[in-house]
C-alpha positions as CSV (number, residue, x, y, z in Angstrom):
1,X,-241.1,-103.3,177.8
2,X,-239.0,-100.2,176.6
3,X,-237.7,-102.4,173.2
4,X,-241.6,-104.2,173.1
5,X,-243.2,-100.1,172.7
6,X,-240.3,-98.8,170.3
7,X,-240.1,-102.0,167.8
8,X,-244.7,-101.3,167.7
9,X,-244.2,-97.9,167.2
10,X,-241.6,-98.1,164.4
11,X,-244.1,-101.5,162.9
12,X,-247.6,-99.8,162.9
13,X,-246.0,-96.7,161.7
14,X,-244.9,-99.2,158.4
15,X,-248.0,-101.0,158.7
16,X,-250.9,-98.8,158.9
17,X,-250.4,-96.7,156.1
18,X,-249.6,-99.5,153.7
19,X,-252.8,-100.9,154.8
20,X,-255.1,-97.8,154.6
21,X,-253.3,-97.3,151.0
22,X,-254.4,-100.5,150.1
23,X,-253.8,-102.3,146.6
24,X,-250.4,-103.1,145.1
25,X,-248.7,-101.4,148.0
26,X,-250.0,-103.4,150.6
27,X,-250.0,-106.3,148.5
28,X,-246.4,-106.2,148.1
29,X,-246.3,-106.2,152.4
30,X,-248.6,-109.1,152.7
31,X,-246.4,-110.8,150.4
32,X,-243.2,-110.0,152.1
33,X,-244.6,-111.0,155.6
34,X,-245.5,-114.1,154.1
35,X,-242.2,-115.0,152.7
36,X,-240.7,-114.2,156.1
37,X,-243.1,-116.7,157.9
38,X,-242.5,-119.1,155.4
39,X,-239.0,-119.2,156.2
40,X,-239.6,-118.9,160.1
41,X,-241.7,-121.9,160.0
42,X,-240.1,-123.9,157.6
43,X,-237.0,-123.3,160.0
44,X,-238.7,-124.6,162.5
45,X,-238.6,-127.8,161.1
46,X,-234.8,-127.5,160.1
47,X,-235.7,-126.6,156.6
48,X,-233.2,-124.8,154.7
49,X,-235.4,-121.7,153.1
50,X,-232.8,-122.2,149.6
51,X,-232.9,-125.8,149.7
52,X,-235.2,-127.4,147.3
53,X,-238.1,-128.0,149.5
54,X,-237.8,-124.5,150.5
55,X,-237.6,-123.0,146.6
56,X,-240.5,-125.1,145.7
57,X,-242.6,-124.4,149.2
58,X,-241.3,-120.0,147.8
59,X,-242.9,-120.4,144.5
60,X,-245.9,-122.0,145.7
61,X,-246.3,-119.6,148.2
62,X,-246.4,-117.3,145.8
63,X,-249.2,-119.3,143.3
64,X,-251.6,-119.5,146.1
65,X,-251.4,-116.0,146.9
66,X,-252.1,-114.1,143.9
67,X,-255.2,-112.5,143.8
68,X,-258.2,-113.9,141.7
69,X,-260.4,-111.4,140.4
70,X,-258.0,-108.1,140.1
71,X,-254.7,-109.8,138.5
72,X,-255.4,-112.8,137.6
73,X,-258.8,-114.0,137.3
74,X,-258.3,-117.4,135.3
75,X,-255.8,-118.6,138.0
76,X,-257.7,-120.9,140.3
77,X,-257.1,-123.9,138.5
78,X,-253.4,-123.2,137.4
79,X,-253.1,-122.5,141.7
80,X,-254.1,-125.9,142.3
81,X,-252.5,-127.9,139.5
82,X,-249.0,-126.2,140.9
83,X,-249.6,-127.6,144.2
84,X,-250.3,-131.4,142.7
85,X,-246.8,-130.6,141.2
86,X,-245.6,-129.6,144.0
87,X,-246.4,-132.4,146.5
88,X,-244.9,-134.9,143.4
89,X,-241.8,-133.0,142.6
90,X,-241.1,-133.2,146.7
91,X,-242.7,-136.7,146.8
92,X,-240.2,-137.4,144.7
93,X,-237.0,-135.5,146.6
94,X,-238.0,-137.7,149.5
95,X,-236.2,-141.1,147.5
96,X,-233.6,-138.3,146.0
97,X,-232.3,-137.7,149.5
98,X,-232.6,-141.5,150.5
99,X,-235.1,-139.8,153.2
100,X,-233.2,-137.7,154.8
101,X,-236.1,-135.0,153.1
102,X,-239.0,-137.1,154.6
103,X,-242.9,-137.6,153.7
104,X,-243.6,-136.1,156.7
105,X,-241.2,-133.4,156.2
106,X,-242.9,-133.1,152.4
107,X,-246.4,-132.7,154.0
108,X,-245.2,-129.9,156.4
109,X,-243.9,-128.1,153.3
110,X,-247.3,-128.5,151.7
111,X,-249.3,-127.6,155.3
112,X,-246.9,-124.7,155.7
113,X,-248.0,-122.8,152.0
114,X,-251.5,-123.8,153.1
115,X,-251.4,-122.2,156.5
116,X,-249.1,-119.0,155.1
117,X,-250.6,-119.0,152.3
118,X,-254.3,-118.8,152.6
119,X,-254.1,-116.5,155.8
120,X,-251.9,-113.4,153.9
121,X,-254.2,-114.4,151.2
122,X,-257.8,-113.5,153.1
123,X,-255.5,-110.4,154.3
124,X,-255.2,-108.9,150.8
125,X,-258.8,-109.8,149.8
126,X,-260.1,-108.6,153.4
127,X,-258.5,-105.0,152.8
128,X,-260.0,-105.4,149.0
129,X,-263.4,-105.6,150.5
130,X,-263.0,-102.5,152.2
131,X,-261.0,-100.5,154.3
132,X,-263.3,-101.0,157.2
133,X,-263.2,-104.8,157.2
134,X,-260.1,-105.2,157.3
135,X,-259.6,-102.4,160.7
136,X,-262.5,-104.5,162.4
137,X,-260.2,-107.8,161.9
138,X,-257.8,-105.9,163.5
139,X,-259.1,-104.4,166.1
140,X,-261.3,-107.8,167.1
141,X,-257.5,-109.7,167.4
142,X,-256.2,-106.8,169.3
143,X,-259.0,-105.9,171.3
144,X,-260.1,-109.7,172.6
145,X,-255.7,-109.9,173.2
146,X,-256.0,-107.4,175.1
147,X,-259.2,-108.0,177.6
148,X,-258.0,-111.7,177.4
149,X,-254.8,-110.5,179.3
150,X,-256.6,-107.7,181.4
151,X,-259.1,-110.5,183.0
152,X,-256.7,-113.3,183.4
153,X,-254.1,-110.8,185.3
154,X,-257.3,-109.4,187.4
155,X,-259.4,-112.9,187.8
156,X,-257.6,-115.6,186.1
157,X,-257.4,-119.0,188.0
158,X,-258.1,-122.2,185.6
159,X,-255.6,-122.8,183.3
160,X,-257.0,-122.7,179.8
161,X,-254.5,-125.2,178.1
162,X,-251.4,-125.3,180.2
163,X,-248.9,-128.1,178.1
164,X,-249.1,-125.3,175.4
165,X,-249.7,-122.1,176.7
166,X,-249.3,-122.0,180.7
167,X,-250.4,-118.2,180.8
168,X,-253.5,-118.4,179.3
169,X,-256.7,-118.9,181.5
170,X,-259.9,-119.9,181.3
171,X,-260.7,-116.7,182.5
172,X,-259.2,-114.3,179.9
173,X,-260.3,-116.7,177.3
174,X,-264.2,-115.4,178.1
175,X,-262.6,-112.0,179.0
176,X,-261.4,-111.5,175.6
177,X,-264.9,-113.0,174.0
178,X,-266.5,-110.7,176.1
179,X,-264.7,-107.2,174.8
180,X,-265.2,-108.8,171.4
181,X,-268.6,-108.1,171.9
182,X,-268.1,-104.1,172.6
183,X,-266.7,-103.8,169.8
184,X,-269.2,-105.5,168.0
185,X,-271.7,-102.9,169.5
186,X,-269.6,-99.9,168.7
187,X,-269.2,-100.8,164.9
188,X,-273.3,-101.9,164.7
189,X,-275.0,-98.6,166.7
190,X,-272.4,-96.7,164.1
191,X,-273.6,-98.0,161.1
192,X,-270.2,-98.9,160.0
193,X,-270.8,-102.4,159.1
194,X,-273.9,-103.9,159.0
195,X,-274.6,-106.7,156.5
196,X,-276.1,-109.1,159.3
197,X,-279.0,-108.9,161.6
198,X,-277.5,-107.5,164.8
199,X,-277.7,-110.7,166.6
200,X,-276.0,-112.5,164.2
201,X,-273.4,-110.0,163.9
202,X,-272.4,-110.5,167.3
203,X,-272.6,-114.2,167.4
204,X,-270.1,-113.8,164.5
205,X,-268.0,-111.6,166.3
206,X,-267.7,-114.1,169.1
207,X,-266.9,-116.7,167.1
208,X,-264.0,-114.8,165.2
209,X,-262.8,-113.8,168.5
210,X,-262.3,-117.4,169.9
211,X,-260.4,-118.1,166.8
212,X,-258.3,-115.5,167.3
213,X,-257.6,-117.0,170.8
214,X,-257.3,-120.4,168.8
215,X,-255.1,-119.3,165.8
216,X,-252.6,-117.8,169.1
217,X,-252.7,-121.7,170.5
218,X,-252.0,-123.8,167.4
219,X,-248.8,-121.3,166.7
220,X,-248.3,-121.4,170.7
221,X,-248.8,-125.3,170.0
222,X,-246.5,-125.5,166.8
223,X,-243.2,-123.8,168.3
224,X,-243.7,-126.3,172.1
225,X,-243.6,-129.1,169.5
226,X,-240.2,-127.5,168.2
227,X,-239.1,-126.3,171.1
228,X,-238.4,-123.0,170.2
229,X,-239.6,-120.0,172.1
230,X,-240.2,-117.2,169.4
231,X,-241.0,-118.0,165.6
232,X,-238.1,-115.2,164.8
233,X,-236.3,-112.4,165.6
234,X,-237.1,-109.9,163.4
235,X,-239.3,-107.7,165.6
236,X,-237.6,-107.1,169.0
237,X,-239.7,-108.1,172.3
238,X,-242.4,-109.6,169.9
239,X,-240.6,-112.3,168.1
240,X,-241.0,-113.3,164.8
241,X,-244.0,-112.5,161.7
242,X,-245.7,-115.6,162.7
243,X,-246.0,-114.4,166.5
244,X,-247.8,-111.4,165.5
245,X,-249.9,-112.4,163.0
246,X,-251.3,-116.2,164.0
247,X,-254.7,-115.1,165.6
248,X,-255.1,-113.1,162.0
249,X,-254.1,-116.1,159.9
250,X,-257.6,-117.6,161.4
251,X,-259.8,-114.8,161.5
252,X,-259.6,-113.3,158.4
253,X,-260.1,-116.3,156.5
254,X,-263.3,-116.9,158.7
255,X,-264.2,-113.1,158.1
256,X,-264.7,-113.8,154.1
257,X,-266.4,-117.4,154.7
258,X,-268.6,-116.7,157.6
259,X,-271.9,-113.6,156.3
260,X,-270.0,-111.1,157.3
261,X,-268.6,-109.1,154.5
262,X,-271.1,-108.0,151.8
């Protein structure tokens, strides 16, 4: 618990400022986060980060990340073109290495930018939006974590998914939903964001807080298929980048496609 409070501390007091500076600063972190969950998921799957798959997996990773309108407005074609490259060039590795690089391993290369890739994305463009989108993101992930574990230590008894995540109940699954929607009040009777009706903005809320819960199960999901028991290492007593940040790899995505932010 002691190693779990210092390695927060030390991160939010890295994170938060980068993120309330905003622009090429926090840019810069996004993109560094991304890299290192590239390479803890790509390891994962026994892929060597330097090897070939991994360089061209780095530099798409990089394509699909840059943002459109404030560097590089014209881009959205060249992104996707470099991707059809992409899956070729490691289409094409796959009879290089007489298999040993497989098609499915070439289509977890590809799904592994796509996940990384859009999530840091909506990151960037979330904070771009405003400084108070991108805190409510937050704070909806960390707030619905939180009363999800609060109500299934107090009431939990039905298992919510147990072959992926045994500790997760039915029971904090609603709990978390359910101080989702607090915060949802507190940021409406403010004033701070209101560019929906209020029912809809809680009906929103809700549904970015059980994909939260959801983005936590398909990572939870992802490493039980690997058998590993922490993406990485780099944050001791929290694991890896991907451990921290798969609830916001779903959500903020849904936060720019879902009416939410003007």
């Amino acid at each position: 618990m002691k190693t779990r409070t210092i390695t927060a501390i030390i991160a939010l007091s890295l994170f938060v400022p980068l993120v309330v500076m905003g622009s090429w600063p926090m840019l810069i972190l996004i993109y560094l986060l991304a890299y290192t969950a590239l390479y803890e998921i790509l390891k994962m799957n026994r892929i060597h980060i330097l090897s070939i798959p991994g360089m061209l997996s780095m530099i798409a990773l990089f394509i699909v990340m840059v943002p459109h309108e404030k560097y590089a407005p014209n881009i959205s074609a060249f992104q996707g073109d470099m991707i059809i490259v992409m899956a070729l060039v490691m289409l094409s590795f796959t009879v290089v290495s007489k298999n040993r690089f497989s098609f499915v391993d070439m289509g977890f290369c590809v799904l592994a930018v796509a996940y990384i890739g859009i999530g840091f994305m909506y990151f960037y463009e979330t904070r771009e939006a405003g400084l108070i989108y991108i805190l409510y993101g937050l704070l909806i992930v960390w707030v619905t974590d939180t009363g999800a574990y609060l109500f299934g230590r107090a009431i939990g008894r039905r298992k919510l998914w147990p072959q992926i995540s045994p500790n997760k109940t039915v029971e904090g699954f609603l709990g978390g939903i359910l101080c989702s929607l607090l915060l949802a009040v507190l940021f409406w009777t403010t004033g701070w964001i209101q560019g929906a009706p209020f029912p809809l903005f809680v009906l929103l809320t809700m549904i970015l807080s059980m994909f939260g819960q959801l983005g936590d199960l398909v990572e939870s999901a992802l490493k039980r298929h690997f058998d590993v028991k922490d993406s990485g290492r780099l944050l001791p007593g929290h694991g890896g980048v991907l451990d921290r940040f798969d609830s916001f790899i779903f959500v903020l995505p849904l936060m720019n496609i879902l009416p939410l932010i003007n």
